[in-house]
Each structure stands twice: as structure tokens, then as C-alpha cells.
C-alpha positions in Angstrom: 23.8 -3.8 -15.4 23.2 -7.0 -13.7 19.7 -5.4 -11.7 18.5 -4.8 -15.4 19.4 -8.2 -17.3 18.2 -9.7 -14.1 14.4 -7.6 -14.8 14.8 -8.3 -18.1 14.3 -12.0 -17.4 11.8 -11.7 -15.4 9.2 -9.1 -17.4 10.5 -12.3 -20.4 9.2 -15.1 -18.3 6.0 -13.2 -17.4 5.6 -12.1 -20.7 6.5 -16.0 -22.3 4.2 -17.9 -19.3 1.4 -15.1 -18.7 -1.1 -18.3 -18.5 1.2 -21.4 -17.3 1.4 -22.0 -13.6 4.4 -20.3 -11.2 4.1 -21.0 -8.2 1.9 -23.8 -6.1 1.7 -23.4 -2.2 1.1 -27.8 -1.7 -0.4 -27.8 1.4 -3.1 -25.5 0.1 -3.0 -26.7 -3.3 -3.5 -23.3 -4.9 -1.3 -22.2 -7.8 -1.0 -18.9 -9.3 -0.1 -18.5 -12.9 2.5 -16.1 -14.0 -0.5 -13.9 -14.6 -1.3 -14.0 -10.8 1.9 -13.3 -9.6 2.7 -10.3 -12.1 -0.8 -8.6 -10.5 0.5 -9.3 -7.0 3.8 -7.6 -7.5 2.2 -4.7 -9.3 0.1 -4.3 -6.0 2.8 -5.0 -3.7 5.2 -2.5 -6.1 1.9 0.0 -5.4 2.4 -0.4 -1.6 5.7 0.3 -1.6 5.4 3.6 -3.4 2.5 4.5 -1.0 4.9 3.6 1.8 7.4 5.9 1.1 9.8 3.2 -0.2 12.4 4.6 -2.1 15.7 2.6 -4.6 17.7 1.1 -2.0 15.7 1.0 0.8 15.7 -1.8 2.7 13.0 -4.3 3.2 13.2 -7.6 5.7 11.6 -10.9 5.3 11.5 -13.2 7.6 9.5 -16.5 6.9 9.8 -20.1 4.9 10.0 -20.9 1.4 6.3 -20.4 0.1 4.5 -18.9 -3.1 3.7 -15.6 -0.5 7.6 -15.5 0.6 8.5 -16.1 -3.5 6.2 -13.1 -4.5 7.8 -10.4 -1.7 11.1 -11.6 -2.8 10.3 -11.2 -6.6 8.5 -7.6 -5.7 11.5 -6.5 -3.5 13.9 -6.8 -5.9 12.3 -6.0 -8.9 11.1 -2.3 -7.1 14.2 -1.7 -6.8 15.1 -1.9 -3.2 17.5 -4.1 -1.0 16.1 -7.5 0.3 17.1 -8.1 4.1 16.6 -12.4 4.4 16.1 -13.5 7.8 15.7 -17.2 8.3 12.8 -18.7 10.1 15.0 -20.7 11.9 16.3 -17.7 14.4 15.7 -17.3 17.5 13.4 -14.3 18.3 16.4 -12.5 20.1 18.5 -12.8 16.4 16.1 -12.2 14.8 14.8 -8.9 16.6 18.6 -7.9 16.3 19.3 -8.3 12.6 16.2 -6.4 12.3 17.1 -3.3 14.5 20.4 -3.2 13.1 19.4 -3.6 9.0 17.7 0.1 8.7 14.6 -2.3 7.1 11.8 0.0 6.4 9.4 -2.8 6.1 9.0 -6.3 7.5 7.4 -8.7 6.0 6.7 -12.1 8.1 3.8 -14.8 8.9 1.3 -14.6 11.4 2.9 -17.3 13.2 6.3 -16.3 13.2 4.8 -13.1 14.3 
């Protein structure tokens, strides 16, 4: 009940702010408009279904607050599947645990944190 209200709002905001602006990255200055980020999703959704993901699955990410992080968190909940947050802050051997040990079928991360 709460997954759907909670989809609800979302496919309501995209549907309400399709041209309006909803997420800027500032240190590249780009924004994407709700538009943007409902395309991006829809790929990403696409990805997981050619992955294999199923409901429930689980899928990490690991990485700081930014439009990119936003838009695999949106995605990941809204497919349908469980969201494993890792902070950026861990230290590789915490982080490289957590991961083992959370059955993640995916990771998402940055290159640099790679």
C-alpha cells in the first residue's frame, strides 16, 4: 500500500512538472527537467529487466548526493526492487563487506569511488 501511494506521487509530479526543472548537478551546471529524468528511469527500468532484475531484488549504491545518485535511487524503487545505500564515506574494507553480505545484484557507484 505504501510502495503504491508512494508511485503514485511520483508518476503525479512527473506528470504535474513534465517541463520544470528536477534536478541540477551545480558543479556542472546541467539540469534535467522532470521530462529528463522520467526518460532516464525508463532506460534504467529497461536495464534492469534486461538484467535479469526481478521485485525484491536487491540493488546497491554507493556514491554522494547527485542528480545521477537521485535518478538510481528514484529508478530502484520505483522498479520495484530493494535499494542497498552504502555511504561514500566507508572505508573500502566496509564497504566491500556490506556488499558481499547484501545479496545486491547490481552496484551502482562513481568512477572514482570505483
Amino acid at each position: 500500500m505504501i510502495e503504491q501511494r508512494l508511485i503514485q506521487i511520483y508518476q503525479d509530479s512527473f506528470r504535474n512538472n513534465w517541463d520544470l526543472p528536477a534536478l541540477t548537478d551545480y558543479s556542472t551546471k546541467k539540469t534535467l527537467t522532470y521530462k529528463e529524468l522520467a526518460m532516464e528511469i525508463a532506460k534504467l527500468h529497461i536495464f534492469f529487466e534486461q538484467c535479469g532484475i526481478k521485485k525484491g531484488d536487491k540493488i546497491a549504491l554507493v556514491g554522494k548526493n547527485t542528480p545521477q545518485w537521485c535518478t538510481v535511487f528514484i529508478s530502484v524503487i520505483t522498479y520495484g526492487a530493494t535499494l542497498v545505500p552504502i555511504l561514500q564515506e566507508f572505508n573500502p574494507h566496509d564497504m566491500h563487506h556490506i556488499l558481499n553480505h547484501s545479496e545486491s545484484q547490481l552496484c551502482f557507484t562513481s568512477n572514482m569511488l570505483w
